[in-house]
TORDRENVO-215397 format. One line per 3 residues: number of its first residue (from 1); their letters; for each residue x, z, y of N, C-alpha, C. Coordinates in steps of 0.2 Angstrom, whole numbers. Atoms other than C-alpha are relative to their C-alpha. Example, Ala and Ser with C-alpha at 12.3 -4.5 7.8 and 13.67 -1.06 7.14 Angstrom:
TORDRENVO-215397
1) as) 4/0/-6/62/39/-22/4/0/6 | -4/-1/-6/68/36/-5/-4/3/5
END
This chain:
TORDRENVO-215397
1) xxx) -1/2/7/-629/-616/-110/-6/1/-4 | 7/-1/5/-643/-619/-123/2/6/-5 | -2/-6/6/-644/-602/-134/-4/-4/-8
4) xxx) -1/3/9/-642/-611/-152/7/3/-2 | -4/-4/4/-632/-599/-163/5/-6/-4 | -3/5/4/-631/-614/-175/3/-6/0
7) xxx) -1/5/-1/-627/-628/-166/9/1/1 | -9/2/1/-608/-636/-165/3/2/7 | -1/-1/-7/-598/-631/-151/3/-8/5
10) xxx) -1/9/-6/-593/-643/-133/5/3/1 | -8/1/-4/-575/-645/-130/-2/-5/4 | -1/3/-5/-570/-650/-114/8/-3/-1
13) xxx) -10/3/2/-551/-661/-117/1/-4/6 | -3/3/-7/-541/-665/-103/8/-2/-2 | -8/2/1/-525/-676/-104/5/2/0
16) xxx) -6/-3/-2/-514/-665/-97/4/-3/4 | -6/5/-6/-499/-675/-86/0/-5/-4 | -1/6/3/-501/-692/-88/2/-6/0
19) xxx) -4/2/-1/-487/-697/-87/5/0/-8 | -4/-1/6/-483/-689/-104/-1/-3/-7 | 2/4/6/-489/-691/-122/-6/3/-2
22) xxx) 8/-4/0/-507/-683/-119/-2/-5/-2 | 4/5/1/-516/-699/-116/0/-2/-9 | 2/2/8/-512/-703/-135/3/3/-5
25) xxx) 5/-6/4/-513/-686/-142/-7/1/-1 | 4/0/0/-529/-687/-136/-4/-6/-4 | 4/6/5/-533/-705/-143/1/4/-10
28) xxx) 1/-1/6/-527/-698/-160/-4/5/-2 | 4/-4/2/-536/-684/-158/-7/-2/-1 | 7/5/1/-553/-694/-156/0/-2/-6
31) xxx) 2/2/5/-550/-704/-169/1/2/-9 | 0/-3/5/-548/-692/-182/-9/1/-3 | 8/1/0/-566/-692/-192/-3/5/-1
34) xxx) 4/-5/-1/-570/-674/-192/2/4/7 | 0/-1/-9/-566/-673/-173/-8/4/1 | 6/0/-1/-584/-677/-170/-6/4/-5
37) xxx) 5/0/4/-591/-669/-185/-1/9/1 | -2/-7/-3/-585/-651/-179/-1/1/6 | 3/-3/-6/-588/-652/-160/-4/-5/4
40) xxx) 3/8/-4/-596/-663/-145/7/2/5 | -2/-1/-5/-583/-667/-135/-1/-3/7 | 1/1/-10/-583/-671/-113/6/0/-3
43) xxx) -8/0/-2/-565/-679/-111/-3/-1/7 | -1/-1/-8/-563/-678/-92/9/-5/0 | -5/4/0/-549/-693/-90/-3/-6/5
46) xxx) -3/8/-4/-545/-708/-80/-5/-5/-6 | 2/5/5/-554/-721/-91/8/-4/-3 | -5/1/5/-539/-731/-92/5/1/-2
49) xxx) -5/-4/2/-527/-720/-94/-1/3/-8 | 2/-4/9/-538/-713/-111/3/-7/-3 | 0/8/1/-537/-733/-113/9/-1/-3
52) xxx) -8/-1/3/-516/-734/-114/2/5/-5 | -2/-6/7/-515/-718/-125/-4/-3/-5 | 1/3/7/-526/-728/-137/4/-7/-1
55) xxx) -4/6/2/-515/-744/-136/5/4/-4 | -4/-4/2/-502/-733/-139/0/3/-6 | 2/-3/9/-509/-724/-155/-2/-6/-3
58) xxx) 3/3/4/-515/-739/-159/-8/1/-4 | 7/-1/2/-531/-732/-161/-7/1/5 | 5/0/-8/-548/-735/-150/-6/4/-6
61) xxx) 9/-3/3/-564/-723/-152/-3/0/5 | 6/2/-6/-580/-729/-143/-1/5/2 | 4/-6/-2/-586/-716/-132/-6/-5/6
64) xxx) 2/4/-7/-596/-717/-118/-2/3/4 | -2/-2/-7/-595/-715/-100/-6/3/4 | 5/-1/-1/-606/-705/-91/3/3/10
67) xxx) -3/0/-9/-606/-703/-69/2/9/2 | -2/-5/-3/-606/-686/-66/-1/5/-6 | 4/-7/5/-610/-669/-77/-6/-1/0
70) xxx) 8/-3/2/-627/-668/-71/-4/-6/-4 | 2/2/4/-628/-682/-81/0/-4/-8 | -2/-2/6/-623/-676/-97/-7/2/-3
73) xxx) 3/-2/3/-637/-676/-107/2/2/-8 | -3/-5/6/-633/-661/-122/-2/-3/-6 | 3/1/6/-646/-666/-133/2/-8/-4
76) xxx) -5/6/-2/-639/-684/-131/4/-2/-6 | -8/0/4/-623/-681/-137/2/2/-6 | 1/-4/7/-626/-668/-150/-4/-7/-4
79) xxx) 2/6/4/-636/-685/-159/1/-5/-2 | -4/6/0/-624/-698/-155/5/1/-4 | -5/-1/3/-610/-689/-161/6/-1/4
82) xxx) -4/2/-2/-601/-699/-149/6/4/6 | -4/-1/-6/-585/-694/-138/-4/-2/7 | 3/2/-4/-593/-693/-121/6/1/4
85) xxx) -7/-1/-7/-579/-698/-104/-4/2/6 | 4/-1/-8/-584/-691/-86/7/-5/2 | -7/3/-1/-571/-703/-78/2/3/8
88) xxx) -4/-1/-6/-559/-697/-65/4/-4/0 | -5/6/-2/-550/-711/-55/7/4/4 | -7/-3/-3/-539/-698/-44/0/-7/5
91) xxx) 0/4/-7/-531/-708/-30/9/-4/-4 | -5/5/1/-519/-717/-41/-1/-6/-5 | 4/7/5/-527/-733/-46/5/-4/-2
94) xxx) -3/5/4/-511/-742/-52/2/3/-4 | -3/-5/6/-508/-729/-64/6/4/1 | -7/-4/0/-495/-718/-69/6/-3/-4
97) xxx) -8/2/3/-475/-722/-73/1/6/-5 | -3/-3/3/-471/-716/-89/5/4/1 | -5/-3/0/-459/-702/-93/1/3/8
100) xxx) -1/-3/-8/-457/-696/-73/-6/4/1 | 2/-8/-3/-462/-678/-65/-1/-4/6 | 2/1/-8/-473/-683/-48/-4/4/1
103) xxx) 6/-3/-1/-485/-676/-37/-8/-2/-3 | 8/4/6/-498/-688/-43/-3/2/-5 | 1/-4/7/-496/-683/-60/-3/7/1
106) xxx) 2/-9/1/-497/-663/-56/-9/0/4 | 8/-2/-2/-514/-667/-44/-7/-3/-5 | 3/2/3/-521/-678/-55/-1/5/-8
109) xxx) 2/-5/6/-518/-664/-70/-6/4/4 | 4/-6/-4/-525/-648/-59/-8/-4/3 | 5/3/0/-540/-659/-54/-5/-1/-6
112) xxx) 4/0/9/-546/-664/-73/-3/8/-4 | 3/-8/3/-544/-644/-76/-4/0/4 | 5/-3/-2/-554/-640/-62/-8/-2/-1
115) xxx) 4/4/3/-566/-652/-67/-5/2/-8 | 1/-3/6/-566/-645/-86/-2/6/3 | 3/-6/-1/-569/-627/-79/-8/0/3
118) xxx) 7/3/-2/-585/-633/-69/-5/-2/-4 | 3/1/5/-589/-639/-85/-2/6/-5 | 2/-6/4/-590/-624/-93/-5/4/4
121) xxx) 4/-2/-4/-597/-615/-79/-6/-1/2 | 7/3/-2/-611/-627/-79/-2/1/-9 | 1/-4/7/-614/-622/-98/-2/-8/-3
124) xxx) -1/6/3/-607/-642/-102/4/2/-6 | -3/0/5/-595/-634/-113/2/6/-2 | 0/-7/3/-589/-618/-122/9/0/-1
127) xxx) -9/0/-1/-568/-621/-121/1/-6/3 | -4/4/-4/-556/-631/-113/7/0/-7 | -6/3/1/-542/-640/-123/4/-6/5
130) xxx) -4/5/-4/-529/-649/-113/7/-1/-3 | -8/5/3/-513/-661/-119/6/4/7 | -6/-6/-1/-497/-653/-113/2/-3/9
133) xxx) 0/-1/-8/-494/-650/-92/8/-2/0 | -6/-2/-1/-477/-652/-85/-1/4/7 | -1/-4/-2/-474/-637/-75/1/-3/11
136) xxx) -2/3/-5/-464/-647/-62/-4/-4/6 | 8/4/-2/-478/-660/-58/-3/4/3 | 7/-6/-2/-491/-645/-56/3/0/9
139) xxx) 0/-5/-9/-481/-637/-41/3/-6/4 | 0/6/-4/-477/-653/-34/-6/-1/3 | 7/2/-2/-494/-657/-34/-7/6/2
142) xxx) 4/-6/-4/-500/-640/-25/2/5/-4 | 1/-7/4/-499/-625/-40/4/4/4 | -1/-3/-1/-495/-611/-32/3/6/-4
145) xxx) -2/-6/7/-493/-598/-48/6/-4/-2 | -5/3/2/-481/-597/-57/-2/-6/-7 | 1/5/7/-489/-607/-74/-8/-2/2
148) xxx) 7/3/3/-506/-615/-79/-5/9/-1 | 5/-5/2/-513/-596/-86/-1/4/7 | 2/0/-7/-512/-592/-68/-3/-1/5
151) xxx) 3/4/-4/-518/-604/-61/-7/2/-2 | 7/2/4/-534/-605/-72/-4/8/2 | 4/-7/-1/-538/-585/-68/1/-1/8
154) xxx) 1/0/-9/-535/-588/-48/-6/-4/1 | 4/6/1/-548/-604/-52/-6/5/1 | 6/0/2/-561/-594/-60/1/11/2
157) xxx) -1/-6/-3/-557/-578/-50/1/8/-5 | 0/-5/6/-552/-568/-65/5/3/1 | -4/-5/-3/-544/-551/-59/3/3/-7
160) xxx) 0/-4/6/-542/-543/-79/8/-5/0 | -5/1/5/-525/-544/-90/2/-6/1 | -1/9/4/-520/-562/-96/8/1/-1
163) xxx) -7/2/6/-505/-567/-108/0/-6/-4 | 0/7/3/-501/-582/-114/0/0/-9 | -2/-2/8/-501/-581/-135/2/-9/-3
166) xxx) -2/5/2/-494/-593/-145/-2/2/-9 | 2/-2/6/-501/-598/-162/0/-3/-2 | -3/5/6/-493/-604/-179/-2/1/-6
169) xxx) 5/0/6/-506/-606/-194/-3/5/1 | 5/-5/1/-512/-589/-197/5/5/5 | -5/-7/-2/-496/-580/-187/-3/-2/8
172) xxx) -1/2/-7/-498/-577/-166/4/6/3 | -5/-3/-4/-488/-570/-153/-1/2/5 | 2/-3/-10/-489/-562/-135/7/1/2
175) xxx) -6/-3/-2/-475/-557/-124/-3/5/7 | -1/-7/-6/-475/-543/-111/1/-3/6 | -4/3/-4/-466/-555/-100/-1/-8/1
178) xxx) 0/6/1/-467/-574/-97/5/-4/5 | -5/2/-5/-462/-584/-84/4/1/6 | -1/-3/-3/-450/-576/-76/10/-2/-1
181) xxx) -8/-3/1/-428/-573/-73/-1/5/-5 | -3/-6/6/-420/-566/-89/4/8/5 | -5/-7/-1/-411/-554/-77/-5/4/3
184) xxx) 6/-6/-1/-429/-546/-71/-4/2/-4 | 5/0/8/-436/-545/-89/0/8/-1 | 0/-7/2/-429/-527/-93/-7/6/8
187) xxx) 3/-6/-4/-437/-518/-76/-8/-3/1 | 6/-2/0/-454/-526/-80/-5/0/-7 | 1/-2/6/-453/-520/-96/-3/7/0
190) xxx) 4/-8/-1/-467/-504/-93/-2/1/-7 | 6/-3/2/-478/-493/-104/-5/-3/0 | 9/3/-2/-493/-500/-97/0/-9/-3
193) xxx) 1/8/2/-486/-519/-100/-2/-1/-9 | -2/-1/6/-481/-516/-118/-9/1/-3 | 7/-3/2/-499/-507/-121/-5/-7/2
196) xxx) 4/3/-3/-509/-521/-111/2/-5/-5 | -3/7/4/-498/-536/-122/-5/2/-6 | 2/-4/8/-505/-525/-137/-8/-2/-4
199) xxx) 6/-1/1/-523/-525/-133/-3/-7/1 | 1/7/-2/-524/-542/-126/1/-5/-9 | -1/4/5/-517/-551/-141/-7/5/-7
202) xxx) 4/-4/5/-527/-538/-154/-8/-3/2 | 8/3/-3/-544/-544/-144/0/-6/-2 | -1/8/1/-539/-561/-145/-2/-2/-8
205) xxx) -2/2/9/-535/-563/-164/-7/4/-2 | 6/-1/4/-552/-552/-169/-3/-5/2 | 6/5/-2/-562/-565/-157/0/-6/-5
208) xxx) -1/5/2/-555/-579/-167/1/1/-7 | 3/0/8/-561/-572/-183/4/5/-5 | -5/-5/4/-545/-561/-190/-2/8/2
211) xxx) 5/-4/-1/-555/-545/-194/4/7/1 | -4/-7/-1/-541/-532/-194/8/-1/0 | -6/4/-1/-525/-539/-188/5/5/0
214) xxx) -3/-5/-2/-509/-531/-189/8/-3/3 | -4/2/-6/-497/-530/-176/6/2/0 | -7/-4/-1/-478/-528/-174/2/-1/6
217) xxx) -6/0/-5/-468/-525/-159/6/-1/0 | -9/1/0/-451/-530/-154/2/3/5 | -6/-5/-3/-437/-522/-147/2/-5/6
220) xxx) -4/2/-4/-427/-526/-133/4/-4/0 | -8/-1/0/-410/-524/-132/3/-4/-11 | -2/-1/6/-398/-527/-146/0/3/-6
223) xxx) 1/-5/4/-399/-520/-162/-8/5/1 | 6/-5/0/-416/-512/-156/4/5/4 | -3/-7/-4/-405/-501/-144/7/5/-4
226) xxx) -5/-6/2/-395/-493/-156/2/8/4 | 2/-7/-2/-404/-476/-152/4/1/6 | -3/-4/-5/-396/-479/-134/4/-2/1
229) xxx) -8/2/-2/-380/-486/-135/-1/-7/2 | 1/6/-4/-387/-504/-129/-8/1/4 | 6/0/-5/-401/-500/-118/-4/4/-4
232) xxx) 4/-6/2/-414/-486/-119/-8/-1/1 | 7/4/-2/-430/-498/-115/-5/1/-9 | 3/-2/10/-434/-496/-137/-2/10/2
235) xxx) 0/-9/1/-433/-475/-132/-4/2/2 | 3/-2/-5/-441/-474/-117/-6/-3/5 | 6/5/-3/-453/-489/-114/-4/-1/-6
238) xxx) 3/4/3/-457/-499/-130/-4/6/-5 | 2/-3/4/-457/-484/-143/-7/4/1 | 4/-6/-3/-469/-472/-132/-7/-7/1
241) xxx) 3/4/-1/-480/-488/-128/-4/-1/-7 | 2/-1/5/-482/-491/-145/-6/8/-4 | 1/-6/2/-486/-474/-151/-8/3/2
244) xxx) 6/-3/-7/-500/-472/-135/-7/-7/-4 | 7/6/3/-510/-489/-143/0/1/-6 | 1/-3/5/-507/-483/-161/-7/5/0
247) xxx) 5/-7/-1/-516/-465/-155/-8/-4/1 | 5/1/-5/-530/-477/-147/-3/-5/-9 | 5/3/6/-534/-483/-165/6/-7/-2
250) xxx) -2/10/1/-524/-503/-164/5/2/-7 | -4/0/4/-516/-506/-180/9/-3/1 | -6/0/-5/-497/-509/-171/7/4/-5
253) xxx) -10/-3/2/-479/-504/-177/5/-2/4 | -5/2/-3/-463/-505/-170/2/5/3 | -3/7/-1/-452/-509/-161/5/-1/-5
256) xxx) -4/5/7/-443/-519/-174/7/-4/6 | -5/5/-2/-426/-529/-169/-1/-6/1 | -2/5/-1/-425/-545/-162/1/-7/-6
259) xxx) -3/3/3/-415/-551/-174/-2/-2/-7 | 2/-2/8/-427/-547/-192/-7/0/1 | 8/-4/0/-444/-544/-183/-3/-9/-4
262) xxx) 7/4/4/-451/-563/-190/3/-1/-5 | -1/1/8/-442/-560/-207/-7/4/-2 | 7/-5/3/-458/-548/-209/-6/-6/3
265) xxx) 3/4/1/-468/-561/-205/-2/-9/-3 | -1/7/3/-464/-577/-216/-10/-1/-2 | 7/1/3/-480/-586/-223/1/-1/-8
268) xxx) 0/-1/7/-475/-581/-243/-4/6/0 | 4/-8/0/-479/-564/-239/0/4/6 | -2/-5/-6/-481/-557/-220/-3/6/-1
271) xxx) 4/-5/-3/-484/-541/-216/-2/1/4 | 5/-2/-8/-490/-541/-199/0/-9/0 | 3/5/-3/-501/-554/-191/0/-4/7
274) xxx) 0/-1/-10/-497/-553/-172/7/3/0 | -6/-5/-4/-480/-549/-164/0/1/5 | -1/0/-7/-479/-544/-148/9/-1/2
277) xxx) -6/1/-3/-461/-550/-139/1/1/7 | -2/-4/-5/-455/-543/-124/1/-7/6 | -3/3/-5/-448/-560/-113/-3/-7/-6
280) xxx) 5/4/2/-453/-578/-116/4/-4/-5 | -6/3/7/-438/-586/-128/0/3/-5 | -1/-6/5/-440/-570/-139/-5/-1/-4
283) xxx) 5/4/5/-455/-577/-147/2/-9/-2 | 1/9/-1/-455/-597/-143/6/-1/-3 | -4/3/3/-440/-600/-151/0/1/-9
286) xxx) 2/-2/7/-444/-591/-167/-5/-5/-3 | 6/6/3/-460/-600/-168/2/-6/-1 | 1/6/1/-455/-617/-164/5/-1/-4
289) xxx) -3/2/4/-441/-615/-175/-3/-1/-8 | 3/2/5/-453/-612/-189/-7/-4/-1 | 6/4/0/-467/-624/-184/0/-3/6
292) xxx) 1/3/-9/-462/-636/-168/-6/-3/1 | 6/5/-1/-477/-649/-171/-6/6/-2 | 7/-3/4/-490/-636/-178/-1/5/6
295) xxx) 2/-6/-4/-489/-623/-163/-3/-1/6 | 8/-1/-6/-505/-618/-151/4/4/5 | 0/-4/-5/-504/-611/-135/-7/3/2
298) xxx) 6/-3/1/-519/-600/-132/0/4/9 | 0/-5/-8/-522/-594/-110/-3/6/-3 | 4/-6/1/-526/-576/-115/-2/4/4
301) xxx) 0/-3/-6/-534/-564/-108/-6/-4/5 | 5/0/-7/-547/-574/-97/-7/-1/-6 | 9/0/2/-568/-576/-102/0/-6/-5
304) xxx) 1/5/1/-565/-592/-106/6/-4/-7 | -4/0/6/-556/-601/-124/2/-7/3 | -6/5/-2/-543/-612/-116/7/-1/-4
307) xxx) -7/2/3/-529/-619/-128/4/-7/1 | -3/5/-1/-516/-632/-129/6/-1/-4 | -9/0/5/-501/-639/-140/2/3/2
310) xxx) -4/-2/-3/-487/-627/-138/7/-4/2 | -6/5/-1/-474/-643/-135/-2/-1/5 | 0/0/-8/-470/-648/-120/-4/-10/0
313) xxx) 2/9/-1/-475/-669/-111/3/-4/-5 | -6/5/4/-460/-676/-121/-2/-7/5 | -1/5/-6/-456/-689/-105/4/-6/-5
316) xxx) -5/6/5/-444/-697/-118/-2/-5/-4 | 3/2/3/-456/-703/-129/-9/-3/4 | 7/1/-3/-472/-707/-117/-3/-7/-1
319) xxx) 3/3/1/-480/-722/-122/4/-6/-6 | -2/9/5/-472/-730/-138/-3/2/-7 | 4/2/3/-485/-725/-149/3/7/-8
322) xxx) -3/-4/5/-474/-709/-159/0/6/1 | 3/-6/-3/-483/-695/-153/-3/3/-8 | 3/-2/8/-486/-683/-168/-7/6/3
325) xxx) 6/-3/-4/-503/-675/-164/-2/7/-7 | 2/-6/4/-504/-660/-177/-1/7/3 | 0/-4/-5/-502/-647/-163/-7/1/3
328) xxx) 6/-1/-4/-517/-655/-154/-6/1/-4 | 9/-1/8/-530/-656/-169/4/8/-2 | 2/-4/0/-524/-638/-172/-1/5/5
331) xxx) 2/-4/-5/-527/-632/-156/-8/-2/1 | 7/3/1/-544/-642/-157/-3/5/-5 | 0/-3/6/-546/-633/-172/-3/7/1
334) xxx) 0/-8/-4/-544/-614/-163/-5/-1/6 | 7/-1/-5/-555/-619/-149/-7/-1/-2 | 6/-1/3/-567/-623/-159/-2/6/-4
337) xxx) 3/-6/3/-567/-606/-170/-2/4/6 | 1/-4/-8/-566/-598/-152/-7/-2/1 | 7/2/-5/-580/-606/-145/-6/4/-4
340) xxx) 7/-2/5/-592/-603/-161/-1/7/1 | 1/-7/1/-589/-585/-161/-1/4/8 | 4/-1/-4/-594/-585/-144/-7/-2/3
343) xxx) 6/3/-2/-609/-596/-144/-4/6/-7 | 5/-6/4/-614/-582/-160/-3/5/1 | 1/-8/-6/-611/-566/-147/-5/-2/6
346) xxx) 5/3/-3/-624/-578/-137/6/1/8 | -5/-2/-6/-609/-574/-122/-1/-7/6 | 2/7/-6/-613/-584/-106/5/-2/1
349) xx) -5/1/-2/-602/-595/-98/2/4/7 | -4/-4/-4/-591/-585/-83/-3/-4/6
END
């Protein structure tokens, strides 16, 4: 990576499953006109697969096509301006059928990411944004983990922490727990989880510019436990965890209820900045209840600033041109404040 403090940072953007409504998220996101004027991006896509996502949007932005990485010329692009594509053809040259979960789709995603991490690796690019994965796909098409933030740490051999966060304007979220059964949620609800969810997210948010964040936790159980009479996980896990990241400086409270904890964070007047929740519905439903189109997903936790709309493919809607892309220009948005405050700490790439 070139050490310039002041230049613009390199996103890397990969369609995601494209199958879904990536291809023209990403066209809309191109042809927004301060795309370009905030970062350089490397799309990594199918050529006409980017090509159908701009029929779709009805919108086409020049780029241009370059054969491999080592023939990414930086200074190039930084003066072009232009969207630059590496094209990957995959091994399904007649394309992909809308709306439908295949192997195809899942190798042809996991491929584009690996692609985008080699990118960084190779100090092409300083984050990775990708249009939304279908889970199903992935592990058809080989994933072994259980999600995407797995995968990407088993890729770049990254043994620390990771949590998925989720972020709506100025609020984010963690969970202690992710993709798992609700009926194994309580027994890997530790001390050490609760603490690690704490510090993870609290890192995150200062990286990305929020200079003293503050953090609620949530309860479990019912009621917050009702001191014991619906579970004792608030008494003798969340509370004590709390308390031990408190001692260690983190600005932190809780645990709060379930049922009240994001009336303390409205955007008239929050009090806290970051919630941490316990399982993975215990945030995400709150969130997209108060922001479906605007909410980021953030892979946390690894070296590298990896985000992605938090909505899902939408198979239902894959190529009729009705894709609302605010999610992915704000996730554009966040990788790019990500990147800069890493390209300021002069931070290599991994």
């Amino acid at each position: 990576m070139i050490p310039n403090a002041s230049r613009k940072p390199r996103i890397a953007v990969v369609l995601g499953d494209p199958a879904g409504i990536g291809p023209e998220l990403v066209a809309r996101l191109l042809a927004q006109p301060e795309t370009t004027t905030r970062a350089d991006l490397l799309v990594i896509a199918d050529p006409d697969e980017l090509r159908r996502g701009m029929d779709a949007a009805g919108q086409h932005t020049p780029c241009r096509e370059i054969e491999s990485l080592a023939h990414l010329d930086l200074r190039e692009q930084g003066a072009t301006g232009r969207p630059v594509i590496l094209p990957f053809l995959g091994t399904n040259p007649a394309g992909f059928v809308r709306g439908v979960s295949t192997a195809a789709g899942g190798r042809y995603s996991l491929r584009t990411l690996g692609l985008a991490l080699d990118a960084v690796s190779q100090g092409h690019a300083d984050a990775i944004l990708f249009a939304p994965l279908n889970k199903h796909s992935l592990h058809l098409g080989g994933m072994e983990t259980s999600d995407e933030l797995h995968w990407f740490a088993q890729q770049i051999r990254h043994e620390g922490p990771v949590c998925e966060f989720n972020v709506l304007d100025k609020l984010w979220t963690s969970r202690v727990t992710s993709h798992i059964p609700l009926r194994d949620v309580a027994r890997q609800v530790t001390v050490e989880g609760v603490i690690r969810a704490i510090e993870l997210i609290h890192r995150a948010m200062v990286d990305s510019g929020i200079e003293q964040p503050r953090i609620a936790v949530c309860g479990l159980n019912p009621h917050n436990g009702d001191n014991g009479s619906f579970g004792r996980e608030e008494l003798d896990v969340i509370g004590p965890a709390v308390a031990v990241a408190r001692a260690s400086g983190l600005p932190v409270s809780g645990p709060f209820p379930a049922d009240t904890i994001f009336l303390k964070v409205q955007p008239d007047a929050p009090e806290y900045d970051g919630v941490v929740t316990m399982y993975h519905d215990q945030g995400q439903i709150a969130m997209k209840l108060m922001g479906f189109s605007r909410g980021v997903t953030v892979q946390g936790g690894l070296p590298i600033p990896i985000v992605t709309p938090a909505h899902g493919t939408a198979f239902d809607i894959a190529g009729q041109g009705r894709a609302n892309p605010d999610a992915t220009i704000r996730a554009f948005q966040l990788a790019c404040r990500m990147a800069l405050a890493l390209i300021r700490q002069g931070t290599p790439p991994p």
